[in-house]
C-alpha positions as a Markdown table, in Angstrom:
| # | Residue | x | y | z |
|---|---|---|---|---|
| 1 | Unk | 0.0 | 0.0 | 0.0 |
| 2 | Unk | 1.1 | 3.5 | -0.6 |
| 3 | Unk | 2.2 | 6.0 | 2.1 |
| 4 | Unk | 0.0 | 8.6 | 0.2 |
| 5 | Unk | -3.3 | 9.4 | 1.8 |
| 6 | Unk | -5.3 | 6.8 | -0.2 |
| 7 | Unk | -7.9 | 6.7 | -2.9 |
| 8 | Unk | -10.2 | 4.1 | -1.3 |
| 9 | Unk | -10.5 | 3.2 | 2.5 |
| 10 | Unk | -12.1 | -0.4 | 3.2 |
| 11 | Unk | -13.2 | -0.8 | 6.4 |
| 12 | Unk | -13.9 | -4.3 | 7.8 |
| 13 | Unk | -15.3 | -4.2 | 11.4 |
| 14 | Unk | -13.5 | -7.2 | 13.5 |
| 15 | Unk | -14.9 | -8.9 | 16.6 |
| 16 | Unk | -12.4 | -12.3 | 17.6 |
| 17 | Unk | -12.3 | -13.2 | 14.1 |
| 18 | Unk | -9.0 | -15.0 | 14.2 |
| 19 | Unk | -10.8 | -18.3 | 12.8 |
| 20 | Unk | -12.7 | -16.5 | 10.2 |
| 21 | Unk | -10.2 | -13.5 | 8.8 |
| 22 | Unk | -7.4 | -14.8 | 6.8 |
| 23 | Unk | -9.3 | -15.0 | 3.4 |
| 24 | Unk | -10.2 | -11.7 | 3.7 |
| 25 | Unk | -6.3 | -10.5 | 4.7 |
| 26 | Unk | -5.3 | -12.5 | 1.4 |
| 27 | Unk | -8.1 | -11.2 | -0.5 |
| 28 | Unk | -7.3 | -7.8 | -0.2 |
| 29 | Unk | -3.8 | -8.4 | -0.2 |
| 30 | Unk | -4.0 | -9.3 | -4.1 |
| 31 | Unk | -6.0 | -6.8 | -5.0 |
| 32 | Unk | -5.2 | -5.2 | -9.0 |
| 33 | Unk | -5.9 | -1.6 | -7.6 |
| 34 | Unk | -3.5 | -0.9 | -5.0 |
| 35 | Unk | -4.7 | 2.7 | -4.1 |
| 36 | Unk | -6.2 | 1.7 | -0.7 |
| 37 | Unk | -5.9 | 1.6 | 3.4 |
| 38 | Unk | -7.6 | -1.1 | 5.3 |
| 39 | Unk | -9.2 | 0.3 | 8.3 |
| 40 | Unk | -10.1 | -2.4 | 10.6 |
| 41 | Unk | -12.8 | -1.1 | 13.8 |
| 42 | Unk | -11.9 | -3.9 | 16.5 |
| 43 | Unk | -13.4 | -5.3 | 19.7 |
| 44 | Unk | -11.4 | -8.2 | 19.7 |
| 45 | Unk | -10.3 | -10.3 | 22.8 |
| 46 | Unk | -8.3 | -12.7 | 20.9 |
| 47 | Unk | -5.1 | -12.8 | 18.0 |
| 48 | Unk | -7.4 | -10.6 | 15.7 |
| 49 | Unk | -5.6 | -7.3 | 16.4 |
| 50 | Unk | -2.2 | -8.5 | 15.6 |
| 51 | Unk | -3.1 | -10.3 | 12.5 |
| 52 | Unk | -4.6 | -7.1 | 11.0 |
| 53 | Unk | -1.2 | -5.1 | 11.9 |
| 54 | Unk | 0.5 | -7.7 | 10.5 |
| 55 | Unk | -1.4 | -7.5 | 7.4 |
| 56 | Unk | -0.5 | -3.7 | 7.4 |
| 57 | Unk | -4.1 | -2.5 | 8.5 |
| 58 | Unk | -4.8 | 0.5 | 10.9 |
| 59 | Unk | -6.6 | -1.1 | 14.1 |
| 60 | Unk | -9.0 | 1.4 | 15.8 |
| 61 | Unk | -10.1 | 0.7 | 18.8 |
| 62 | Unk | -14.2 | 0.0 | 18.8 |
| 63 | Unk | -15.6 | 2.5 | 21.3 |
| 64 | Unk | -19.5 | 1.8 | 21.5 |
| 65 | Unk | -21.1 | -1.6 | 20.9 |
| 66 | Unk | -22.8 | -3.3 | 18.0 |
| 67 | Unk | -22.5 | -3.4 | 14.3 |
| 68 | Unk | -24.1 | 0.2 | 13.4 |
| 69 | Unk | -21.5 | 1.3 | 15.9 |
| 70 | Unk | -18.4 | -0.6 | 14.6 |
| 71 | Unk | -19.4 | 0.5 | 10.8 |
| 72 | Unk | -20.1 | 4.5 | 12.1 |
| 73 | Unk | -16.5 | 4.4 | 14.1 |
| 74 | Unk | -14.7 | 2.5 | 11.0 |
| 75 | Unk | -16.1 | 5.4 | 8.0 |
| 76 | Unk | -15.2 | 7.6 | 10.3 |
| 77 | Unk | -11.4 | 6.9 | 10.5 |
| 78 | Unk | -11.1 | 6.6 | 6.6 |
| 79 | Unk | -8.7 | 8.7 | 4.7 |
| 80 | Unk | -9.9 | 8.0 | 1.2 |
| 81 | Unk | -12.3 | 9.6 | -1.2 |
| 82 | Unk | -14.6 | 6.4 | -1.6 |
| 83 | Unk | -15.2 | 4.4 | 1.4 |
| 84 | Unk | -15.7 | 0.6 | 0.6 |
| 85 | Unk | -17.1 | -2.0 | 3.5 |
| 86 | Unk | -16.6 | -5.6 | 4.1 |
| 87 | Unk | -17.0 | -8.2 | 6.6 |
| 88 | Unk | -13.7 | -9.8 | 8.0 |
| 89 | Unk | -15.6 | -13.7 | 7.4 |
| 90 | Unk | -15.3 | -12.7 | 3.7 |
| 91 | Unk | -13.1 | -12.7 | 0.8 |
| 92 | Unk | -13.3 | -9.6 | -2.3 |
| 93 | Unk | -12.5 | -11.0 | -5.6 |
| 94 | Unk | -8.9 | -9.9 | -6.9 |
| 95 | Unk | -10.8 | -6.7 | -8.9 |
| 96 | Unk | -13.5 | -5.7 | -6.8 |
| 97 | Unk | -11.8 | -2.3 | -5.9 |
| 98 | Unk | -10.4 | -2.4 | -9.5 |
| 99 | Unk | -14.6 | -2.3 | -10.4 |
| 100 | Unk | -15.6 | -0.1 | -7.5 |
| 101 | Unk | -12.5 | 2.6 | -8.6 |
| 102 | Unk | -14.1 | 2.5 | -12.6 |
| 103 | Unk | -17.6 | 2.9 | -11.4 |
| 104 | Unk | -16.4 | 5.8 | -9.1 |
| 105 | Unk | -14.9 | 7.7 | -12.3 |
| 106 | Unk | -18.8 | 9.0 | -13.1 |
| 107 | Unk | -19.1 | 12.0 | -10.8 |
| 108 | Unk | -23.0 | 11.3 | -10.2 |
| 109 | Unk | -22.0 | 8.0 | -8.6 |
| 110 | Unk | -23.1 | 8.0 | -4.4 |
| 111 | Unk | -22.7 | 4.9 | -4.3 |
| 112 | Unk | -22.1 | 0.9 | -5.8 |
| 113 | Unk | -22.3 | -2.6 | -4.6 |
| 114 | Unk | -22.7 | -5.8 | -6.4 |
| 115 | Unk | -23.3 | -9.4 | -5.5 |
| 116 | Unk | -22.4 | -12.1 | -2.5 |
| 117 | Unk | -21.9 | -15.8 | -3.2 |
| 118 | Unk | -21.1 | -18.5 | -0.3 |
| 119 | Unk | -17.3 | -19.2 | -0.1 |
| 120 | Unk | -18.7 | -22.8 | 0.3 |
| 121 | Unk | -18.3 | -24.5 | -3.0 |
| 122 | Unk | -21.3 | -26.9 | -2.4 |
| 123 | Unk | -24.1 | -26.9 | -4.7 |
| 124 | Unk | -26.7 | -25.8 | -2.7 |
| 125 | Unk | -24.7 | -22.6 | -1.3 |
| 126 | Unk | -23.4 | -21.7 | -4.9 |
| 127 | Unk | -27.9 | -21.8 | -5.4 |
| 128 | Unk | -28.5 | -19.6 | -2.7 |
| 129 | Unk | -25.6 | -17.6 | -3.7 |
| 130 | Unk | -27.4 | -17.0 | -7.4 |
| 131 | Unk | -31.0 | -16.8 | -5.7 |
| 132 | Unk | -29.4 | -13.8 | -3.3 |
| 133 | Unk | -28.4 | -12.1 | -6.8 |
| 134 | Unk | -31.7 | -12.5 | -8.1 |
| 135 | Unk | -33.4 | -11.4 | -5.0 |
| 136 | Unk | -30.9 | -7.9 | -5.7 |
| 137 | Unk | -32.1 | -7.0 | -9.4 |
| 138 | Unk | -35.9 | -7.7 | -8.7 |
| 139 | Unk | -35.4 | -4.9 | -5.7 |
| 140 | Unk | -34.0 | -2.7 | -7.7 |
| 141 | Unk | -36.1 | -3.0 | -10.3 |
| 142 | Unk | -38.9 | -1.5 | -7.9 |
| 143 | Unk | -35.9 | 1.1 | -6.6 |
| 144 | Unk | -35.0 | -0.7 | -3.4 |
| 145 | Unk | -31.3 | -1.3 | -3.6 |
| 146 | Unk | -30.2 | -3.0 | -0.9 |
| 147 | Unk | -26.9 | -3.1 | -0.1 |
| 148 | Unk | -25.2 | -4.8 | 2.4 |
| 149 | Unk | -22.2 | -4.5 | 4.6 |
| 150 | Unk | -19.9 | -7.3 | 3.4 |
| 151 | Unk | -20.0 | -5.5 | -0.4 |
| 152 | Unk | -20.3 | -1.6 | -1.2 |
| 153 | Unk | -19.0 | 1.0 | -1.6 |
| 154 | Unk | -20.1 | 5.0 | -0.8 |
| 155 | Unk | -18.7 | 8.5 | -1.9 |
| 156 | Unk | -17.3 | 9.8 | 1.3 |
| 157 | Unk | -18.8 | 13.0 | 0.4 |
| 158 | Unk | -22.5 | 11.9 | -0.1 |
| 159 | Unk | -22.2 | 9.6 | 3.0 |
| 160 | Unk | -21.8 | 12.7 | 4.6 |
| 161 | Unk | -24.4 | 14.9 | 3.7 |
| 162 | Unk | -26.8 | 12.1 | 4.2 |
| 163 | Unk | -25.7 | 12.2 | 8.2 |
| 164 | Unk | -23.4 | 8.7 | 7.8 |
| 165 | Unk | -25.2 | 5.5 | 9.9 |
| 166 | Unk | -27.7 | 5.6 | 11.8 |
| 167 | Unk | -26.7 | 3.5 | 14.6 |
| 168 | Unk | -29.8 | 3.6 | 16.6 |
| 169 | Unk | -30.7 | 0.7 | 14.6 |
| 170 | Unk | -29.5 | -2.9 | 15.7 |
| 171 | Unk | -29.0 | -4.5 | 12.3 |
| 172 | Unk | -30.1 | -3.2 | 8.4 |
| 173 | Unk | -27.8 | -0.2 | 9.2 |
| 174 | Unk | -26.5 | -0.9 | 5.3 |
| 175 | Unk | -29.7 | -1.3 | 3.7 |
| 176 | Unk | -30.8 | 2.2 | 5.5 |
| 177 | Unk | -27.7 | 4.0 | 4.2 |
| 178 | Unk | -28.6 | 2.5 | 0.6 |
| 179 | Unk | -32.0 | 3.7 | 1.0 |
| 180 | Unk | -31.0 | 7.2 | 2.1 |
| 181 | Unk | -28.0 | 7.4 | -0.2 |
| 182 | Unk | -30.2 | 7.1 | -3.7 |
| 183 | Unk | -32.2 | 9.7 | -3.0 |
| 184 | Unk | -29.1 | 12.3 | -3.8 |
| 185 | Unk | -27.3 | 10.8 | -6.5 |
| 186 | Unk | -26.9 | 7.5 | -8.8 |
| 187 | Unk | -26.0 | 4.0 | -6.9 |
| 188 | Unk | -25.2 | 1.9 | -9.4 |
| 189 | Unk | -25.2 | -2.6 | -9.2 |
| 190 | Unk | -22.1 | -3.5 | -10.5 |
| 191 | Unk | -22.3 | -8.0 | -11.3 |
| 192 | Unk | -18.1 | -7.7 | -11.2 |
| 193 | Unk | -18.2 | -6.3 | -7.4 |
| 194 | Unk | -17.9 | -9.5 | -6.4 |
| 195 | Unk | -17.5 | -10.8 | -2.5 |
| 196 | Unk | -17.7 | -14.6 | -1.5 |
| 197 | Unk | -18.9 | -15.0 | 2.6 |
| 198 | Unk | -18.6 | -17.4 | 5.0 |
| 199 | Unk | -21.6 | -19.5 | 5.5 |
| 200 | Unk | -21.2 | -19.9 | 9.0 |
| 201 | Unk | -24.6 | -17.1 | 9.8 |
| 202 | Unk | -26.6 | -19.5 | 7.7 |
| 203 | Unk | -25.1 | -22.7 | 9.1 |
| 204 | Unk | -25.7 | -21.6 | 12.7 |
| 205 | Unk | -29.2 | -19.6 | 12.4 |
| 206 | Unk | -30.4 | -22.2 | 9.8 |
| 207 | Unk | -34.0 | -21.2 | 8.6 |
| 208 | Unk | -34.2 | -18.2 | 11.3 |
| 209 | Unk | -31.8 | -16.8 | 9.5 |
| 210 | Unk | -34.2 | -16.4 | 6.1 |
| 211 | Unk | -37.0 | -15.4 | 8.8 |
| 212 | Unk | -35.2 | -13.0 | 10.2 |
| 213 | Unk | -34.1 | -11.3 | 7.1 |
| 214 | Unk | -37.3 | -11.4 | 5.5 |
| 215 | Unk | -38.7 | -9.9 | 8.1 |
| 216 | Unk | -36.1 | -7.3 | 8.1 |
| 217 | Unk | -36.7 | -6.2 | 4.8 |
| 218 | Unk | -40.5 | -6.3 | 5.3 |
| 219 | Unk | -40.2 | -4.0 | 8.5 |
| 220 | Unk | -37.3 | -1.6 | 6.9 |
| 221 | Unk | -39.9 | -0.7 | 3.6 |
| 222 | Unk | -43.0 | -0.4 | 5.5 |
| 223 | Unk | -41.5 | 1.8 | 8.7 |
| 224 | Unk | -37.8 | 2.8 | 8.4 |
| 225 | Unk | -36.9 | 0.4 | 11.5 |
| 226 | Unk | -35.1 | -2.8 | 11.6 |
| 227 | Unk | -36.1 | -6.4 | 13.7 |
| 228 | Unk | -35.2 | -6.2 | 17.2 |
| 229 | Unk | -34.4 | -9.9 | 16.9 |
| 230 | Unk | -30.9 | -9.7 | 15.7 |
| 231 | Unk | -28.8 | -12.3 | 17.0 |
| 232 | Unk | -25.2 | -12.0 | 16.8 |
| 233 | Unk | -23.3 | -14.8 | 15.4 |
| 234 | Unk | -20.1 | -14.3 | 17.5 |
């Protein structure tokens, strides 16, 4: 990474990930676009914190608790002009900042994600992988992008004026910025902003983990607020 004050920040938030965060250390590692800072936004009690210095990431301490908290605290230590967000349990392909950079060059652009496939190479992940894709263009054909944490990427400028997250909310704090975001410039899908995920939310939560987010999204369009059932997987 350059000593330059960077073109992209990624922040990742990390909570004892040390089982879960080398893909994504190697991931960004061999990224083609190498204009970038990692900021990590740790509350580990484990290894975590040393791995990410090793990998050359800032580590900033996580002050308040939660996710809407970590990813608040993480934008707000970036340097760059684009601020891009992942989860530490998952892996960017080699040109996803490459893609986000490019997508970034249109000055109307607030804001660009693209699509999340199971790191798992079984069959029936790789399915839900390609279902989750489909379930993001048949939103946004009605206008309801929904982004999520572990792949998008924001103008630091438009994340501003729209007030950044609002972490009053206990999860859908990504989908809410999307939301809010689009109503000031263009957020563009992008199928080459590409992130592959653990599975380990849907191997532990199982079918509560479909009934939680479709509940999610139900509550989010109808009144602005997210389920207050959220279970953290850590």
């Amino acid at each position: 990474m350059s000593d330059k004050i960077p073109h992209i920040s990624v922040v990742v938030p990390t909570f004892n990930e040390e089982k879960y965060i080398g893909p994504c250390i190697a991931a960004l590692k061999n990224q083609t676009y190498t204009d970038f800072e990692v900021v990590a936004i740790d509350k580990s009690t484990d290894s975590t914190p040393r791995l990410c210095k090793s990998a050359g990431w800032r580590v900033i301490p996580q002050v308040k608790p939660g996710i809407s908290a970590a990813r608040s605290e993480g934008f707000a230590q970036t340097r760059g002009e684009i601020i891009a967000s992942t989860d530490a349990d998952s892996a960017p392909s080699p040109r996803w900042l490459e893609n986000i950079a490019a997508a970034f060059t249109d000055p109307g652009v607030v804001c660009v994600y693209g699509p999340t496939y199971f790191s798992n190479p079984k069959f029936s992940y790789r399915l839900l992988g390609h279902l989750n894709t489909l379930f993001l263009l048949i939103n946004r054909a009605f206008k309801n992008d929904q982004t999520v944490g572990m792949n998008f990427a924001v103008r630091k400028s438009a994340y501003t004026q729209i007030g950044g997250y609002n972490t009053s909310l206990p999860t859908a704090e990504d989908v809410d910025v999307g939301y809010r975001i689009r109503k000031i410039g263009r957020v563009v899908f992008h199928p080459r902003v590409v992130v592959y995920t653990s599975e380990r939310r849907l191997a532990r939560q199982k079918l509560g983990f479909f009934t939680h987010h479709i509940a999610n999204f139900i509550r989010m369009k109808l009144t602005g607020k997210a389920s207050s059932d959220f279970v953290p997987i850590r």
